[in-house]
N, C-alpha and C positions, 0 to 999 in steps of 0.2 A: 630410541634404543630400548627403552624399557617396556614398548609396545613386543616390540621384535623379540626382547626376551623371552615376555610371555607369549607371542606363539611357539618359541621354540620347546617349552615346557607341553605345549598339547600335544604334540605325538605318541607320550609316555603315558596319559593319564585315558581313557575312553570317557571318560564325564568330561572332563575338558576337552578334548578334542572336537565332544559334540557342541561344545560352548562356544569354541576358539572357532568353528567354521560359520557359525550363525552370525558370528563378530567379525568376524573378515568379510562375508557379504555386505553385513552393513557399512562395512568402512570402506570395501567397492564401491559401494552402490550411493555413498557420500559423496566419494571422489566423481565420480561418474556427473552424478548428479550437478553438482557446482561447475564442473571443468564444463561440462556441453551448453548450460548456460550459459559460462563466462564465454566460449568459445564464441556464442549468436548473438550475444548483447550488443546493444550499443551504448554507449556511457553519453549519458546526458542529465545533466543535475546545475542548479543557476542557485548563485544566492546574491547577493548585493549585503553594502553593509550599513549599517546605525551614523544617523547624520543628526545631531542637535543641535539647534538655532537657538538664538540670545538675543534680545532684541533690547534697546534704550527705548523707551518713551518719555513723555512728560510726565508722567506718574510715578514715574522711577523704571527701575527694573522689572521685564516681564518676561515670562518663557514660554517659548510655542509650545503646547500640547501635542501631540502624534495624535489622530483621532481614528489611524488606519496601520496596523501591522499587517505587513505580506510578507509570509513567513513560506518558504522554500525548502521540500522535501526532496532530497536525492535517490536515486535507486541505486540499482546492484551495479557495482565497477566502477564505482566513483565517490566524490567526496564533497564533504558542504563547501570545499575553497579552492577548488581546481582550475587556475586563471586559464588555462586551456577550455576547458567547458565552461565556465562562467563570466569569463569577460563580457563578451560580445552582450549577453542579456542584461548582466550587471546595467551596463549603458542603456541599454534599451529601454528597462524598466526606470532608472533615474531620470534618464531624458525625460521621460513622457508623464513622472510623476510628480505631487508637490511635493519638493524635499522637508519643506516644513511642516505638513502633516501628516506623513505616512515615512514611515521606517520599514525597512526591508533588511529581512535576515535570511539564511539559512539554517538546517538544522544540524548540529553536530550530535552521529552515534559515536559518544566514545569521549576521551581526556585528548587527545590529539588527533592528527590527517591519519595518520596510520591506523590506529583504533577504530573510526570514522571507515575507511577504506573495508579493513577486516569485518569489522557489524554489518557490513554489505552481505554477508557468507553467510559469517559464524555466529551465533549468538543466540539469546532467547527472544523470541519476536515481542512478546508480552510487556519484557523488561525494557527489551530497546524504546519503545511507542512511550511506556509511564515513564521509565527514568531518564530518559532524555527529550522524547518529544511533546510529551505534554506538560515535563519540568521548564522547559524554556518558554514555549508557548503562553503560559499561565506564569510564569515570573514575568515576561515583557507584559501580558495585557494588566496586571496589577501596577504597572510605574504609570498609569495615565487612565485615570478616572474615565468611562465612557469609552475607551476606545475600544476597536474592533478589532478583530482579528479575520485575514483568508489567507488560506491554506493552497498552495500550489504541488501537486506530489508528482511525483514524474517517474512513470514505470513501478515499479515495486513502491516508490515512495508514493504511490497513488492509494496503496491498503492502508500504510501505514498513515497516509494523512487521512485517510476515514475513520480508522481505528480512533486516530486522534479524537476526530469528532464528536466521534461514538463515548469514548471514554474522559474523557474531559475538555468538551467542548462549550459546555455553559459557564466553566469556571475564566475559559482564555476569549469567550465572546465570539467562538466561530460565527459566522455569517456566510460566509463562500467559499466552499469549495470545489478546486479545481482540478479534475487527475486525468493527464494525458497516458496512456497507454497502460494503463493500470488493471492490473487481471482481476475485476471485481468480483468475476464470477468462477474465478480458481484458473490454474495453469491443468490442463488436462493431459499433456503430453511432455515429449522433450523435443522442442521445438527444432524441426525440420529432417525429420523421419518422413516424412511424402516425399520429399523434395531429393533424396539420397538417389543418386546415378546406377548403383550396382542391387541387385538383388540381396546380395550377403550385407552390403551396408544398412540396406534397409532392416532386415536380420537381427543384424547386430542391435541396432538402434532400439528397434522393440523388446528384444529383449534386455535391454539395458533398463528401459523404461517400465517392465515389470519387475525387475529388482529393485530398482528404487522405488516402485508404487507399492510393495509390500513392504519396504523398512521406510514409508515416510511418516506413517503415523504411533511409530516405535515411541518408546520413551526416549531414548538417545536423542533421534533425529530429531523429535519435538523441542526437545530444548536448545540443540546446538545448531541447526539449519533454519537458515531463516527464510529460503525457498522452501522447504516441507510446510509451512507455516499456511501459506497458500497453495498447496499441490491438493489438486482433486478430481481425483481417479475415477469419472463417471463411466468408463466402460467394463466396470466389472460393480454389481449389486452390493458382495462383501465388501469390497474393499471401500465402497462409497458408504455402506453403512459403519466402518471402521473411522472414515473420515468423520462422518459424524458425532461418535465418541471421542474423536482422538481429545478436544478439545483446542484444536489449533486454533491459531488467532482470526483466521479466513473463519472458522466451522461458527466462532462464536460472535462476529460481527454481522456474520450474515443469517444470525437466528437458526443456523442449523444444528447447535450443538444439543443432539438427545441423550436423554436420560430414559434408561430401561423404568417403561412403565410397572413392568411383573414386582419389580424391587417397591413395596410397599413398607419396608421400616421407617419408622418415624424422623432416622435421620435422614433417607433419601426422600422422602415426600415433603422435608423441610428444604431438603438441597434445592429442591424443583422448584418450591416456592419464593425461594432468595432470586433462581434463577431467573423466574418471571420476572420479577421484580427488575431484577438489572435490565432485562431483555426490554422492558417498558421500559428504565430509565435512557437505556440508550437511544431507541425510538422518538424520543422526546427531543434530546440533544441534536437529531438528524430533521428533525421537523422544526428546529430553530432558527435553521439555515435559510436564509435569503435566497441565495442557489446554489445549486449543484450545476454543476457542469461538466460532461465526461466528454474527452476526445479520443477515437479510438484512427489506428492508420489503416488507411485502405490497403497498403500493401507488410503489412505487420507478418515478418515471418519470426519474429521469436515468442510474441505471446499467442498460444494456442489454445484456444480457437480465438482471433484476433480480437473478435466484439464481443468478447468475455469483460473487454474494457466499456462497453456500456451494457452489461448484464446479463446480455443472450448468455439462453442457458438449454440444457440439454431436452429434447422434446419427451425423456424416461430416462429412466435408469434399468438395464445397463442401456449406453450409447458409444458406439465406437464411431468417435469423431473422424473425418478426412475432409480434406479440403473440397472434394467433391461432394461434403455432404454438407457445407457450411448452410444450405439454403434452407436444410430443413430445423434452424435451433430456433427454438422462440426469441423472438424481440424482447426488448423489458419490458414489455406494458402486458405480455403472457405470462409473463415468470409468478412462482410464486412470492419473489422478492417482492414484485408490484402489487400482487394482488393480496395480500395475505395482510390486512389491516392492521390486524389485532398485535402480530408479536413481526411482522414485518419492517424494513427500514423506510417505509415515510414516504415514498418515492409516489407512490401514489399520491397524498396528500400533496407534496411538490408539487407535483406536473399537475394535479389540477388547480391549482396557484399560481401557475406558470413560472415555477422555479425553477424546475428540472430540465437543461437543455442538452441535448447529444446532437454532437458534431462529429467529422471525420477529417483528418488531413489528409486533403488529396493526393494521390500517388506518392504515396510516401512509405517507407519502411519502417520498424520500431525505433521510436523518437530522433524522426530523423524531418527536421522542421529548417526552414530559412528564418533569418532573422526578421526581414519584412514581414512574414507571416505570423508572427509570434508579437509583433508589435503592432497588426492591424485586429486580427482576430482575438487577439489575449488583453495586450497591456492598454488598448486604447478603448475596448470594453468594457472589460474589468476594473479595471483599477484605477482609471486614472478620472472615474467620477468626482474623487476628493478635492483634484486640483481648482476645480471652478468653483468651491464652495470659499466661503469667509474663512480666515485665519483663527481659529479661538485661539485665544491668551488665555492666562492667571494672572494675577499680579501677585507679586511678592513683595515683601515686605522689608 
């Protein structure tokens, strides 16, 4: 109501009025922007829960140690407890794991399902990753001396569980990371503008898409959309060099965030230099990793351009992506992400380690997976190497 107020005040004043119109695009172009994603989305997010063992021995009293956290990132339209989407893997992953040395969680954004549900949307992407994902994260891998941490992120939860990485990964002991349809290399479009029946639809759609790719690297949308976070607009020059300052949490994980060389004051040539600094310390955290492993789908119509989720990335800038032109984007082993050592994420250093694997799910849609396939290709390669190892104990006293 008090939104509606004040536009009803801009018609009277011509400085507000020019204010109040700039301010209604971006709350269009908000709307817009959430609603056509939630429209294509699939909701798919898995957690399972905390199981502790007790054991008698002859010695007295001992406690199994967890020596393995799998910890479960959800994406946009869903929630870390949703027995509708989490059942079915819950089982999966338990069946196939040792319940007495690995614990399984998921990640709660938010004090409750609903808060959780909304941080899907709305929120600061920076805040959601530190104050919830890497506060859990790093409280579980501190209750158990040695143990590990991997990381499962699923669709958007795919950034956010690299971010993780990136950002306090040495402290929670990441080793493995997993992200099925995860746009690592930005969301470029609003997904399924090719695919529109009518000429005017398609219309519509693009130009929807350049109102939101001008207000996505706003201060507003920066802080309050958590899709703008990873929106990157490679078919227009400016607006990918806007990307690059915005400071969004995609611009800064992926080493792209620049700073105007020309600005030579003391305090931005300082800024630059903290900034290398991070930029190394994250690189570090991502070369700590055991592995990486991205799954992208072969028939993925909501993340655009679909193997954005293993890194392909635009052959210039500007590039106006279409589906008929998916053949010409670099792979990741052309990208600057790969090749770029020095301030780059690691990836290179991975895959010649052979840590880095890219996979696809066949004929499949945006996280749209069977339960056998998630239990042959995921839970019984990944994770359930723990099971056939010795039990460690403590003893207590």
């Amino acid at each position: 109501m008090a939104l509606m107020a004040s536009f009803s005040l801009c018609r009277y004043d011509e400085t507000l009025y020019r204010r109040c119109r700039r301010l209604r695009l971006s709350v269009v172009a908000l709307l817009l922007f959430h609603s056509w994603w939630w429209c294509c989305s699939a909701r798919a997010v898995f957690a399972t829960t905390q199981k502790t063992t007790t054991f008698t021995t002859n010695g007295g009293k001992t406690k199994v140690v967890n020596t393995q956290n799998v910890v479960l990132i959800h994406g946009m339209g869903d929630t870390c407890c949703n027995p509708s989407s989490l059942g079915a893997i819950e089982e999966a992953v338990k069946k196939e794991v040792s319940s007495t040395t690995t614990k399984v969680m998921s990640i709660r954004f938010g004090t409750s399902e609903a808060s959780d549900f909304i941080s899907g949307f709305l929120g600061n992407a920076f805040r959601l990753v530190h104050d919830y994902g890497c506060e859990q994260i790093v409280r579980e891998a501190r209750k158990e001396e040695g143990s590990e941490t991997i990381l499962l992120g699923f669709s958007q939860g795919g950034v956010f569980a690299r971010a993780m990485v990136e950002l306090c990964g040495d402290e929670a002991n990441v080793k493995k990371l997993i992200t099925f349809g995860a746009p690592h290399a930005g969301v470029w479009k609003f997904p399924g503008c090719d695919r529109m029946a009518s000429t005017a639809s398609r219309k519509w759609c693009e130009y929807s898409r350049k109102i939101a790719s001008k207000a996505a690297y706003s201060k507003m949308w920066k802080s309050k959309s958590v899709q703008a976070s990873y929106f990157r607009d490679v078919s227009d020059k400016e607006r990918f060099e806007t990307y690059e300052r915005s400071g969004s949490l995609l611009s800064v994980i992926n080493g792209e965030e620049f700073f105007d060389d020309a600005n030579t004051t003391t305090k931005s040539v300082a800024r630059q230099n903290d900034e290398q600094r991070r930029r190394r310390r994250r690189r570090e955290r991502m070369c700590n990793l055991d592995l990486f492993a991205m799954f992208s789908f072969e028939k993925d119509k909501v993340v655009v351009p679909k193997d954005s989720a293993v890194f392909s990335d635009a052959p210039s800038i500007p590039f106006e992506y279409t589906e008929e032109k998916a053949s010409e984007l670099l792979n990741v082993r052309e990208t600057k992400f790969y090749l770029n050592e020095e301030d780059g994420l690691c990836l290179r250093e991975l895959d010649g380690k052979d840590r880095m694997k890219i996979d696809v799910v066949p004929n499949a849609n945006h996280m749209q997976f069977s339960l056998d396939w998630f239990t042959e290709n995921i839970v019984e390669k990944y994770l359930v190497e723990k099971k056939e190892k010795e039990v460690v104990v403590v003893q207590m006293e």
